[in-house]
PQR file of N, CA, C, O and H, with PARSE charges and radii, in Angstrom:
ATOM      1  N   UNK A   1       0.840  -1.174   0.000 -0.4000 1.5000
ATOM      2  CA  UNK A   1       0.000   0.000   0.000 -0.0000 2.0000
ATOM      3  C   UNK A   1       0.882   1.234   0.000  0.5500 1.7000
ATOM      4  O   UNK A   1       1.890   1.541   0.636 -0.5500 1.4000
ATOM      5  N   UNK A   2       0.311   1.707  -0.734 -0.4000 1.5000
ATOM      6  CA  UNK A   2       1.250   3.714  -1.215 -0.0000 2.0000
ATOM      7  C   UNK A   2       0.427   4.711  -0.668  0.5500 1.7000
ATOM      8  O   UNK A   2      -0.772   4.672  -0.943 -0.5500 1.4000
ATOM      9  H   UNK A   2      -0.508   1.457  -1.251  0.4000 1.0000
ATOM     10  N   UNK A   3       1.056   5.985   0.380 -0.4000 1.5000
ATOM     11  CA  UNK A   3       0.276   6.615   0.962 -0.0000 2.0000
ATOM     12  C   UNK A   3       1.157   7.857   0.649  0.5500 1.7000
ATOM     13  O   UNK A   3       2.367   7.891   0.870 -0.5500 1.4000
ATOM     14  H   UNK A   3       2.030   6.016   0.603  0.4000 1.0000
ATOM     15  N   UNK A   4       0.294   9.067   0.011 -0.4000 1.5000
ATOM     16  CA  UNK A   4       1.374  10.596   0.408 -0.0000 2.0000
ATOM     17  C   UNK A   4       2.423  10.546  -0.464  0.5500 1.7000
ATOM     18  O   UNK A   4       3.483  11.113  -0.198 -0.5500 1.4000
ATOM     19  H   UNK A   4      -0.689   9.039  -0.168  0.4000 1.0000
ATOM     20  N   UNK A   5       2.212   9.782  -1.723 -0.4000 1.5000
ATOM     21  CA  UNK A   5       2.960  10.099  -2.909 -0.0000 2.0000
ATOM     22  C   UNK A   5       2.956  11.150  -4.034  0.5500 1.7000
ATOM     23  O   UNK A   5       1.922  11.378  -4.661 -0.5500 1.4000
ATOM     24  H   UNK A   5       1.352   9.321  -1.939  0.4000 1.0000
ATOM     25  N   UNK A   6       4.189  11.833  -4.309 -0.4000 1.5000
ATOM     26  CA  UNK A   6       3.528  12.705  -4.796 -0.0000 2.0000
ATOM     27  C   UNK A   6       3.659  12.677  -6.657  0.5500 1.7000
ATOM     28  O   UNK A   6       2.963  13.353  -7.415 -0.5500 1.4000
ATOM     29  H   UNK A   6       5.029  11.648  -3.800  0.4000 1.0000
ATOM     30  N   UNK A   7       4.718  11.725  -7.051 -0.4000 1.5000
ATOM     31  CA  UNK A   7       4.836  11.184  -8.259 -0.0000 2.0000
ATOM     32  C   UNK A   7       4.981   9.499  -8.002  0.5500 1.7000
ATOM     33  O   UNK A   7       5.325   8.916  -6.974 -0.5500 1.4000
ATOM     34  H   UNK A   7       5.283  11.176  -6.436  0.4000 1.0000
ATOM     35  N   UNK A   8       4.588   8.942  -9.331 -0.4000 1.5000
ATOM     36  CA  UNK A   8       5.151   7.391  -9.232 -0.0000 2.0000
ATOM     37  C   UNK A   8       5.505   7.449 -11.165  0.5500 1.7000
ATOM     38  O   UNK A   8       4.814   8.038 -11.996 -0.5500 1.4000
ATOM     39  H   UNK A   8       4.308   9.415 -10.166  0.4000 1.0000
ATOM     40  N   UNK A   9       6.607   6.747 -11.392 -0.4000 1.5000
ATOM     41  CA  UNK A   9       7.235   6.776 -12.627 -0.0000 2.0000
ATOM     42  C   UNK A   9       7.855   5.046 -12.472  0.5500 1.7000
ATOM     43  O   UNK A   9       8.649   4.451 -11.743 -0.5500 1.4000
ATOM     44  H   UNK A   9       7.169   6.269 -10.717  0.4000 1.0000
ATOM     45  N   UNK A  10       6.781   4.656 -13.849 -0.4000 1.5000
ATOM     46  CA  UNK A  10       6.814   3.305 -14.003 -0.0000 2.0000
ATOM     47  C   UNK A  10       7.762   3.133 -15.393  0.5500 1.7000
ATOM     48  O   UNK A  10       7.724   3.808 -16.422 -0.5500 1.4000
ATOM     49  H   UNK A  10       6.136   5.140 -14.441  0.4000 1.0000
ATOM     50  N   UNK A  11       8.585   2.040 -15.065 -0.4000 1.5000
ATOM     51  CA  UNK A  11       9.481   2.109 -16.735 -0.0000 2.0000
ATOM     52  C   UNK A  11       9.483   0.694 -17.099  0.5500 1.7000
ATOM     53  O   UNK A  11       9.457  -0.158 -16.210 -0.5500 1.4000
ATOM     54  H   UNK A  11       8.616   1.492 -14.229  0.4000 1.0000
ATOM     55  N   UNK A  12       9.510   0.383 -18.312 -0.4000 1.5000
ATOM     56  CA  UNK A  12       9.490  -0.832 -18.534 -0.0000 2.0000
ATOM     57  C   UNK A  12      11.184  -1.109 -18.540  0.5500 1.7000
ATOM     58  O   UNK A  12      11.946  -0.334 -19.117 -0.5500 1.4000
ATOM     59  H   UNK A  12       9.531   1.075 -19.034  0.4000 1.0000
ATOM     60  N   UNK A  13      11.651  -2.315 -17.823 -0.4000 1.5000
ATOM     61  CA  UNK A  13      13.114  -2.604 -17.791 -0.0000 2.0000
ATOM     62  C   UNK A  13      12.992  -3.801 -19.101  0.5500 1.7000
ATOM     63  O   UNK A  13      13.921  -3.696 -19.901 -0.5500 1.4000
ATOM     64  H   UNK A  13      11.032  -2.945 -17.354  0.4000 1.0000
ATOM     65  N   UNK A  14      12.072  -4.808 -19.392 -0.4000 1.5000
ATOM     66  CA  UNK A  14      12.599  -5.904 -20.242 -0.0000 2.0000
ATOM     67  C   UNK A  14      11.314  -5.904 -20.256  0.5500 1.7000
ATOM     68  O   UNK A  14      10.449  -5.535 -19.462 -0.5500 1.4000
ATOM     69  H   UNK A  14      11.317  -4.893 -18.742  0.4000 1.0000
ATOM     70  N   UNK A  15      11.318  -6.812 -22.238 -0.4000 1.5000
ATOM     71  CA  UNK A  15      10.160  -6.674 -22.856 -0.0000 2.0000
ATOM     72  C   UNK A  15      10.532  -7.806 -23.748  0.5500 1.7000
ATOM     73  O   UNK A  15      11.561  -7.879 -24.420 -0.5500 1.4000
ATOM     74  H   UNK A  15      12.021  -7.112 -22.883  0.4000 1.0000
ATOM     75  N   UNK A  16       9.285  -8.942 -23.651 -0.4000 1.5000
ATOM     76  CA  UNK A  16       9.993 -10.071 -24.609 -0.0000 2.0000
ATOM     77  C   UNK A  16       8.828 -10.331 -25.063  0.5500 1.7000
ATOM     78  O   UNK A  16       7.852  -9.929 -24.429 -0.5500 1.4000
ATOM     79  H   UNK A  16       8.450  -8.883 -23.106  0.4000 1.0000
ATOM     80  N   UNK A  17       8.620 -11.231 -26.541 -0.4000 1.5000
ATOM     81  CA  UNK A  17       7.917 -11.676 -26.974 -0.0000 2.0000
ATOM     82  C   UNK A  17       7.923 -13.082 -27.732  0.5500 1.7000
ATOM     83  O   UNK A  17       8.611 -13.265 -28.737 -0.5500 1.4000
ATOM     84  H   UNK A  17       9.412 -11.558 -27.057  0.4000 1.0000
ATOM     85  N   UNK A  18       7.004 -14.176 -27.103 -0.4000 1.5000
ATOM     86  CA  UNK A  18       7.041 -15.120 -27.258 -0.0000 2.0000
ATOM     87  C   UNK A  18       6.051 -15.743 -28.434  0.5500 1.7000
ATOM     88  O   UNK A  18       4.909 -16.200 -28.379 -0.5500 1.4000
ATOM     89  H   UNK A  18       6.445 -14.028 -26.287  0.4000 1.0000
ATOM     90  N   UNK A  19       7.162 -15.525 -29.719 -0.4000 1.5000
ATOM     91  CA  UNK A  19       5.884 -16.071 -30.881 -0.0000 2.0000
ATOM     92  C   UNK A  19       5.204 -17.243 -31.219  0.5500 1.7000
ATOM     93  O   UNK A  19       4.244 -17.174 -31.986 -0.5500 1.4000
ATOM     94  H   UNK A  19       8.089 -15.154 -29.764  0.4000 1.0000
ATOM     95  N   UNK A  20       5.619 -18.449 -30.690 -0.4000 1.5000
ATOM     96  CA  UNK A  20       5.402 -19.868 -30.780 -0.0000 2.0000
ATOM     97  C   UNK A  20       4.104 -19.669 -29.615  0.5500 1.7000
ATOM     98  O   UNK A  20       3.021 -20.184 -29.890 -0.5500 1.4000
ATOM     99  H   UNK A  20       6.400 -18.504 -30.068  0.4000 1.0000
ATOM    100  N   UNK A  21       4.241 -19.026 -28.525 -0.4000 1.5000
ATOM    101  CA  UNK A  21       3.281 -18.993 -27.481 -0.0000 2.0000
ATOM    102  C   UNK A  21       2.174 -18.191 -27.957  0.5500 1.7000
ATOM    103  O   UNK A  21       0.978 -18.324 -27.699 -0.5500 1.4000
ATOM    104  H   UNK A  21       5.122 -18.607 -28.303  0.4000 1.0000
ATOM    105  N   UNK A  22       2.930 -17.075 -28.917 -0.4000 1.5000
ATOM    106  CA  UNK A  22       1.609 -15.981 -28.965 -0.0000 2.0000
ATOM    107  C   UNK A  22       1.374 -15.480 -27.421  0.5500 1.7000
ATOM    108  O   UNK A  22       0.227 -15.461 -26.977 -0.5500 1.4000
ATOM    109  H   UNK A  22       3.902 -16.966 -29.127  0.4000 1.0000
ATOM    110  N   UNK A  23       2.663 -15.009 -26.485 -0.4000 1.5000
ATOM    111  CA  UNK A  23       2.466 -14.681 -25.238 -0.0000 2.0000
ATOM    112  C   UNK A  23       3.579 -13.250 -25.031  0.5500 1.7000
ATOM    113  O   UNK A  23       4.705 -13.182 -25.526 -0.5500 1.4000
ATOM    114  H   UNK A  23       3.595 -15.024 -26.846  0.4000 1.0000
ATOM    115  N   UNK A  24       3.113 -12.497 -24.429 -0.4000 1.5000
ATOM    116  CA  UNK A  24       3.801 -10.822 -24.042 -0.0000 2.0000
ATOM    117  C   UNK A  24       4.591 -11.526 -22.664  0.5500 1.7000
ATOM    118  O   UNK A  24       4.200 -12.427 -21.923 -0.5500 1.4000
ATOM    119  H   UNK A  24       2.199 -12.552 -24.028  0.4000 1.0000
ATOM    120  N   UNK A  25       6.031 -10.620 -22.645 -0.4000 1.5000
ATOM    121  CA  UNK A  25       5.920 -10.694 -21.037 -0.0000 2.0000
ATOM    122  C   UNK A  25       7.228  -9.414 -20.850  0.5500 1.7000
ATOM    123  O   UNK A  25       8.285  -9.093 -21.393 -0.5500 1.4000
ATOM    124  H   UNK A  25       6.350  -9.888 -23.247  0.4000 1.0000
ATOM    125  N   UNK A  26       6.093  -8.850 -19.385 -0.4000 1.5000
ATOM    126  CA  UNK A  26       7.224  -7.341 -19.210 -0.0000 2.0000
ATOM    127  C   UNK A  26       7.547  -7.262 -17.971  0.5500 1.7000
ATOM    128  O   UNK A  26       7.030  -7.858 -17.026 -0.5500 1.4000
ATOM    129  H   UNK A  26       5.234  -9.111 -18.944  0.4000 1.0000
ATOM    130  N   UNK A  27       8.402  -6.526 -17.966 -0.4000 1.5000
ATOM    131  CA  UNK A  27       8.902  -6.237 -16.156 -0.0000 2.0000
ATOM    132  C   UNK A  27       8.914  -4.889 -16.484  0.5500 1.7000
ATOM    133  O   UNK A  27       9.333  -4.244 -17.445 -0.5500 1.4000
ATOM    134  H   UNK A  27       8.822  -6.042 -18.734  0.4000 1.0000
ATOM    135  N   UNK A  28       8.119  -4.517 -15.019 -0.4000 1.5000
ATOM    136  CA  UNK A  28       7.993  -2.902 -14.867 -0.0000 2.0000
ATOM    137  C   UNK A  28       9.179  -2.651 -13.731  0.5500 1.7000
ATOM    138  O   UNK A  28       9.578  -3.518 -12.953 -0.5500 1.4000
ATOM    139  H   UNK A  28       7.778  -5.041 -14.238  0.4000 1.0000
ATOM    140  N   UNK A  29       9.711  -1.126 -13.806 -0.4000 1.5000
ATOM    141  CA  UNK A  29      10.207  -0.966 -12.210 -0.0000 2.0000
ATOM    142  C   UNK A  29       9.551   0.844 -11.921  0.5500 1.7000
ATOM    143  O   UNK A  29       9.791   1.976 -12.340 -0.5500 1.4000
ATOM    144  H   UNK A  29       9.386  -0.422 -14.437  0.4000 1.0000
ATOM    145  N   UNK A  30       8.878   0.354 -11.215 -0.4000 1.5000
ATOM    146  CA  UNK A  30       8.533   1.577 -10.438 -0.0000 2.0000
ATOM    147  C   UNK A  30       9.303   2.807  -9.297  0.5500 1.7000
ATOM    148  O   UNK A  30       9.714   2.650  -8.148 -0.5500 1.4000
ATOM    149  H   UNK A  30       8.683  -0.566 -10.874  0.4000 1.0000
ATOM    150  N   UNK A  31       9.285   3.720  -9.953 -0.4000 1.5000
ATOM    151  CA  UNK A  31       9.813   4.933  -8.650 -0.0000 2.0000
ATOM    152  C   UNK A  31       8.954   5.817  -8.544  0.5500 1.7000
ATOM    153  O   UNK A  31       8.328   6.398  -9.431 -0.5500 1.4000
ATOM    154  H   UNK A  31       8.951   3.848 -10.887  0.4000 1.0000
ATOM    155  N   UNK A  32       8.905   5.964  -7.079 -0.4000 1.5000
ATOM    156  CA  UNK A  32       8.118   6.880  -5.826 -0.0000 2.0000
ATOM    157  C   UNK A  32       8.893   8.156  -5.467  0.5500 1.7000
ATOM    158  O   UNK A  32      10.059   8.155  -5.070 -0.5500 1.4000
ATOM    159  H   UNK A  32       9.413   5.492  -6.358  0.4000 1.0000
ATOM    160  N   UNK A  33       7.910   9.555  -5.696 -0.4000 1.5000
ATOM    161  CA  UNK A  33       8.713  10.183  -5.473 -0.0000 2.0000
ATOM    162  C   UNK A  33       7.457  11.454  -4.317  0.5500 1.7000
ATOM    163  O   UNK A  33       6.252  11.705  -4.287 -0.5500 1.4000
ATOM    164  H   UNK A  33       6.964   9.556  -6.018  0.4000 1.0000
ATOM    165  N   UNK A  34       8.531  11.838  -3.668 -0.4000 1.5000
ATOM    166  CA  UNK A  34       7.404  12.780  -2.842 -0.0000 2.0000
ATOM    167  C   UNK A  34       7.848  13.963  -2.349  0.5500 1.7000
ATOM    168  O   UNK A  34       8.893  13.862  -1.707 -0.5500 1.4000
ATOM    169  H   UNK A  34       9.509  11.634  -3.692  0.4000 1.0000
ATOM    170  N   UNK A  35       7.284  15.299  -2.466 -0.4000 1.5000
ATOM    171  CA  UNK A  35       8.115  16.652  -2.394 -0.0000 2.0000
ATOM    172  C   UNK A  35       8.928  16.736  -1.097  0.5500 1.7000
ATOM    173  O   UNK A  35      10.038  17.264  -1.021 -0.5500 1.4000
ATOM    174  H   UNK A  35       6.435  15.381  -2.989  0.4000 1.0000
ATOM    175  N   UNK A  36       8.396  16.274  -0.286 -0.4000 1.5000
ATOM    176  CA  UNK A  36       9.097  15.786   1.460 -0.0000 2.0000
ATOM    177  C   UNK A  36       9.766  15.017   1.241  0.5500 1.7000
ATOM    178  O   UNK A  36      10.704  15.809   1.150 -0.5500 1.4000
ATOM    179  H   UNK A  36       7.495  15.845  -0.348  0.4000 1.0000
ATOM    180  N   UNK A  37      10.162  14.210   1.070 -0.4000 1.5000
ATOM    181  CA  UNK A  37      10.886  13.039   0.687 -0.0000 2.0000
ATOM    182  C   UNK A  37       9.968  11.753   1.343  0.5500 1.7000
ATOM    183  O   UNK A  37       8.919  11.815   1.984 -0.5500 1.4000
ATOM    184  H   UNK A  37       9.400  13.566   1.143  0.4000 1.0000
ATOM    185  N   UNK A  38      10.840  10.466   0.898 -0.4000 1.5000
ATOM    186  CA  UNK A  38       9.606   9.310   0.984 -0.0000 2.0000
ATOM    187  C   UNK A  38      10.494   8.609   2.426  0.5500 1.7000
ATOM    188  O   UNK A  38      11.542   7.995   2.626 -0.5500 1.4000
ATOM    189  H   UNK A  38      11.692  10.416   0.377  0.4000 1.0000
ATOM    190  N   UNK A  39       9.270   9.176   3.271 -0.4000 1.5000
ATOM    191  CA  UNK A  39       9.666   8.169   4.800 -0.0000 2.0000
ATOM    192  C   UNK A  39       8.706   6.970   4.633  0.5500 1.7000
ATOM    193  O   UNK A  39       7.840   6.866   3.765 -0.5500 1.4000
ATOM    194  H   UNK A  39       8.418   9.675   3.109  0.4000 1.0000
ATOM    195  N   UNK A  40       9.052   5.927   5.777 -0.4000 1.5000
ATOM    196  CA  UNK A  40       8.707   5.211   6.154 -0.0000 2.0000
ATOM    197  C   UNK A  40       7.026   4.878   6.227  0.5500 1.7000
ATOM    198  O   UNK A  40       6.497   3.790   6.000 -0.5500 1.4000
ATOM    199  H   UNK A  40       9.756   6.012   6.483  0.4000 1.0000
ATOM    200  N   UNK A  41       6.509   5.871   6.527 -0.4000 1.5000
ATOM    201  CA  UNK A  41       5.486   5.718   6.606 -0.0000 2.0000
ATOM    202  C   UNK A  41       3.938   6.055   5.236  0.5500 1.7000
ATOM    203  O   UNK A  41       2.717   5.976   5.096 -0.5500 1.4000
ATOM    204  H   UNK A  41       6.939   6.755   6.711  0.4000 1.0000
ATOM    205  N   UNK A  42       5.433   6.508   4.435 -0.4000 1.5000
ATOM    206  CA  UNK A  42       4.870   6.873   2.766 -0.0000 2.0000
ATOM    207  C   UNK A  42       4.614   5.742   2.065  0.5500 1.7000
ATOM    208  O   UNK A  42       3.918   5.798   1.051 -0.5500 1.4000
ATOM    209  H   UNK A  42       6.424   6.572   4.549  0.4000 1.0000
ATOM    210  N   UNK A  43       5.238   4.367   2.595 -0.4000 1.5000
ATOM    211  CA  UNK A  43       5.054   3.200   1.959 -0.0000 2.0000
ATOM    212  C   UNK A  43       4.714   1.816   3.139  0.5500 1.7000
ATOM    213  O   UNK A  43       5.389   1.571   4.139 -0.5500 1.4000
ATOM    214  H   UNK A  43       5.803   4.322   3.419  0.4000 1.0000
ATOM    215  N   UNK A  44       3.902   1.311   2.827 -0.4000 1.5000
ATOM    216  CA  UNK A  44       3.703   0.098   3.813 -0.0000 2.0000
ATOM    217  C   UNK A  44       3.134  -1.121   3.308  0.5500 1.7000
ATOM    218  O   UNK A  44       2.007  -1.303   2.847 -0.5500 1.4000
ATOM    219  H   UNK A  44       3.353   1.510   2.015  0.4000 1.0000
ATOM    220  N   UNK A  45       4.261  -2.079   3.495 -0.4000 1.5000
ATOM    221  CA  UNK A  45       4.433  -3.570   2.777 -0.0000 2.0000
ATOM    222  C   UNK A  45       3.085  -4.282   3.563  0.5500 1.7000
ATOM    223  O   UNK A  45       2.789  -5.456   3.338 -0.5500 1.4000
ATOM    224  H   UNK A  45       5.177  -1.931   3.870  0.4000 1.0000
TER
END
């Protein structure tokens, strides 16, 4: 759960495509960004 964020910037790192499968597959990596900066309590697993 994300609380008191004030940007999130998603990028795709790897992008493959499986033609025999006819199947997508991506990895995102996400960054959190917040004008205060991001404490502890800005994010909770």
């Amino acid at each position: 759960m994300v609380d008191g964020v004030q940007y999130v910037f998603v990028y795709v790192e790897q992008y493959t495509h499986d033609q025999c499968e006819n199947q997508y597959s991506i990895e995102l990596k996400s960054v959190f960004y917040d004008v205060f900066g991001l404490d502890d309590t800005d994010v909770t697993l």
